[in-house]
FIBA-321534 format. One record per residue (C-alpha): residue in three letters; x, y, z. Coordinates in steps of 0.5 Angstrom, whole numbers, plus 500, padded with zeros to 3 digits. Example, Ala and Ser with C-alpha at 12.3 -4.5 7.8 and 13.67 -1.06 7.14 Angstrom:
% FIBA-321534
ALA525491516/SER527498514/
***
This chain:
% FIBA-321534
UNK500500500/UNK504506497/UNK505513502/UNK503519500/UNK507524503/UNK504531502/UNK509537504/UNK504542509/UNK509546511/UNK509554508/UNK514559510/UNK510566511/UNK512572507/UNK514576513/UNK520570514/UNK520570507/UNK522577506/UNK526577512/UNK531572509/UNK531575503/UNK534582506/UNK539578510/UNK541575504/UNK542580499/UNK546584505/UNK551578506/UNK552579497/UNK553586498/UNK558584504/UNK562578501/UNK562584495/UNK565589498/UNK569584502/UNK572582496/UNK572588491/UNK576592496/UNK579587501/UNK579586508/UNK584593511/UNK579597507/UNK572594508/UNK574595515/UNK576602515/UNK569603512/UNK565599515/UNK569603522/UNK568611519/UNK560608518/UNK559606524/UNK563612527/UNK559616524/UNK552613527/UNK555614533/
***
């Protein structure tokens, strides 16, 4: 007697959204990163920050 297995599980949009925001700033960091390594990436990423704060 086959089993049909039915898949109920749903991601909900919000969870959906979230990761795909997450993802692209993961991309756009591991771009950066990469484009102008890592001594400038961090100086970058420390005048942001200062500049918040």
């Amino acid at each position: 007697m086959p089993m049909s297995v039915t898949s109920s599980a749903r991601i909900s949009l919000p969870l959906a959204a979230l990761s795909a925001v997450i993802a692209m700033l993961l991309a756009g960091t591991l771009a950066l990163w990469g484009y102008y390594g890592t001594a400038v990436f961090f100086e970058m990423l420390r005048a942001g920050w200062a500049a918040c704060f």
